[in-house]
Every structure is written in C-alpha cells, then in structure tokens.
C-alpha positions in Angstrom: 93.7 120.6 122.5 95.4 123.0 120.5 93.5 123.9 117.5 90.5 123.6 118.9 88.2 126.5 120.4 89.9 130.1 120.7 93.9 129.8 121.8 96.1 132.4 122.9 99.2 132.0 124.6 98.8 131.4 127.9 98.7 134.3 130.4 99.0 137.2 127.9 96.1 139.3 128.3 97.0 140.9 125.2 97.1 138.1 122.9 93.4 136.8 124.9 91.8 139.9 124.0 93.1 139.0 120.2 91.0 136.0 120.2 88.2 137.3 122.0 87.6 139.9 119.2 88.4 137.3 117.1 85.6 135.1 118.4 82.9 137.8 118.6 83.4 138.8 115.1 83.8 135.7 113.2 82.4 132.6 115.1 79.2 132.8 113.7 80.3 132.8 109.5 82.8 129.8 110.9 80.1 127.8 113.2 80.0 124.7 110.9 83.5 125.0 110.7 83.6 124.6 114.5 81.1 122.2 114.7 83.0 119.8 112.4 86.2 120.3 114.4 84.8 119.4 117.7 82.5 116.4 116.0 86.0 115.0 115.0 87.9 115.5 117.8 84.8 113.9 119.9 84.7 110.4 117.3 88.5 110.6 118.0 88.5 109.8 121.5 85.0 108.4 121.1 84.7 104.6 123.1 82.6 103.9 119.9 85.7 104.6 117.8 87.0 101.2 116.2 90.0 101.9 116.0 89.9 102.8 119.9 88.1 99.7 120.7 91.1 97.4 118.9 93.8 99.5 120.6 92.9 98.9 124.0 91.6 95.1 123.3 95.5 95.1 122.5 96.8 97.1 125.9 94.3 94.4 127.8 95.6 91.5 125.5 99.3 92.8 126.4 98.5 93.2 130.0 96.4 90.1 130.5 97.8 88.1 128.3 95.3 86.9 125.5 93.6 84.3 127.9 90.0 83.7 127.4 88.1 86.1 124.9 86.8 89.3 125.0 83.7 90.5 123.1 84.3 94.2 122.4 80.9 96.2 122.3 81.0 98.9 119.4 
C-alpha cells in the first residue's frame, strides 16, 4: 500500500523515526489530504465499485462459462 499512511523502509529504525517526526508534525495541516487518499483507495477496492463489479462478472463468466444470468448488485 505504498503511498499510503507513513512508509519507511522496512526495518530501519532510523528511517521509522523520520516518518514518525514526520507524522507528528505535519498530519494535522495534511488531514484532508489523507482523508482523500484513503477514501480513494477504499472506492478502489470497494465491492460497490463498477468497474469491480464488471471485472469479476467477467472472471465468473470466464470460469463458469456465461450460462444463465447473473444480476450484479451495485
């Protein structure tokens, strides 16, 4: 989920404390900032997402075959 949240690299204590000042002194000024982020990455992935929905009405079709028919719920 890169880009999301506070990163560092992994296991460097260093580069953790970095972002953690980081975070303390700016996430408040940035909050809507963040809040848009994670509202996109949630209607992303999002079962509510249409363009979700069609994509895995066409895995089932593929897998299934396209016998009978499925009404998707958005």
């Amino acid at each position: 989920m890169a880009g999301f949240g506070y990163q560092y690299a992994s296991f460097d204590a260093q580069d953790g404390a970095r972002a953690l000042r980081e975070a303390v002194r700016h996430h408040d000024a940035r909050l809507e900032e963040y809040e848009q982020a994670c509202q996109a990455l949630l209607d992303g992935v999002s079962i509510r997402n249409a363009g979700n929905v069609a994509a895995y009405d066409a895995l089932l079709r593929a897998i299934c075959g396209s016998a009978g028919s499925a009404a998707a719920v958005v």
